[in-house]
Residue, then its C-alpha position, 0 to 999 in steps of 0.5 A: x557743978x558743970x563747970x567744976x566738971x569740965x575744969x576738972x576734964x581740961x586739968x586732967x587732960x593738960x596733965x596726960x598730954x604733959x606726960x606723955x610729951x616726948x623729950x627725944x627729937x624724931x624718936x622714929x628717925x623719921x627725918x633722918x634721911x636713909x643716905x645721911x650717916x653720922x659718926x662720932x669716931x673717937x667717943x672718948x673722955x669729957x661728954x663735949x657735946x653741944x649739939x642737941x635734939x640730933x642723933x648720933x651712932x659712934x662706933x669707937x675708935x678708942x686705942x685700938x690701931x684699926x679702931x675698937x669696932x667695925x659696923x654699919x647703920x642706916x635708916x631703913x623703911x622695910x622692918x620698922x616698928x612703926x612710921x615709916x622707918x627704923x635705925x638699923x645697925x649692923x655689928x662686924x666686929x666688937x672690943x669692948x661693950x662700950x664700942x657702939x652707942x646710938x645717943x642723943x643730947x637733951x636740953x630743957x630736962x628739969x628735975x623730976x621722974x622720967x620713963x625712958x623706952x625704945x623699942x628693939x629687934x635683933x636677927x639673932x634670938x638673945x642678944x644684950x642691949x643696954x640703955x643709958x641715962x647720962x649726967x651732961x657732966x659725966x665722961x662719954x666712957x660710961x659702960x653702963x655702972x652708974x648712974x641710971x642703966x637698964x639691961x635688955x635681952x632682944x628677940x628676933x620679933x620687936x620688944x618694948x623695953x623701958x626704964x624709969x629714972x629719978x633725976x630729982x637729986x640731978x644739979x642744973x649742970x647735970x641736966x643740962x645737955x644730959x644724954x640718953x644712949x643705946x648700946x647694943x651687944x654689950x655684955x659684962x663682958x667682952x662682946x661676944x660673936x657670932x658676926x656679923x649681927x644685926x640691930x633694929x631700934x625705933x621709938x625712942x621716948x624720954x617722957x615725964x613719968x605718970 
């Protein structure tokens, strides 16, 4: 009986560490040094990217002749959620809502249901942020219609936001090199001032679902 006891505890234990194991590399940007910066400028069309495990903040480019949007980012240690630091963004001026994205590609994601959070501030009371889950084959100008989108309202004291997705129906080649992103201030419609204004994300966490 005590053996049936303790197998019982181990199982239990090997199925709460597996749930709870994170897909997201350095979800508190604790190994992003605060000098580096790391711009994808022209986000546009066919998702090419190949690079996994890495975080990358765009600030768009698109058709725009002095581009779509203007901004800064940087790892802060001073306002962090928890570790020793944070990514914080600060937005001078928006097009569209697809301008800025905080992403990461994922690799080794197999069917199943997941539960993606992060945690978010911003220096203005009620600003939108958004969270995408995107298919490896799905173009990189996603605005959030399809497939899985959460939609967020940020305060100026640090939420936790959480979306959980099925991605059972997904083909090998969606899953593969699949992405989540961020996009703060974006809208239904056209971003909206006032500017500059200020994001702070931390604890990003892409976690089989319980």
């Amino acid at each position: 009986m005590k053996t049936k006891i303790i197998l019982a505890a181990l199982i239990l234990s090997a199925s709460s560490l597996f749930a709870q194991t994170n897909l997201v590399t350095d979800g508190g940007f604790e190994a992003m040094s605060p000098t580096v910066k790391n711009y994808i400028i022209n986000n546009s069309g066919t998702n090419k990217m190949t690079v996994f495990g890495k975080w990358f903040v765009s600030f768009s480019k698109g058709g725009c002749e002095n581009g779509c949007c203007e901004g800064t980012s940087e790892i802060t240690t001073a306002d962090k959620k928890s570790g020793n630091q944070a990514l914080t963004l600060t937005i001078i001026r928006q097009t569209n809502r697809n301008d800025i994205k905080v992403f990461q590609v994922l690799k080794g994601v197999t069917s199943g249901t997941y539960e993606v959070s992060f945690w978010a501030k911003s220096d203005i009371e009620g600003l939108p942020i958004a969270l995408d889950v995107l298919k490896a084959t799905q173009a990189s100008t996603n605005n959030g219609a399809e497939p899985f989108t959460g939609n967020f309202t940020t305060s100026t004291e640090w939420k936790q936001f959480k979306l959980k997705v099925d991605l059972s129906s997904w083909a090998p080649e969606d899953l593969d090199l699949m992405r989540i992103s961020i996009r703060p201030n974006n809208t239904k419609k056209l971003p909206e001032g006032p500017y500059p204004k200020t994001f702070w994300i931390d604890d990003v966490a892409f976690v089989a679902a319980q």
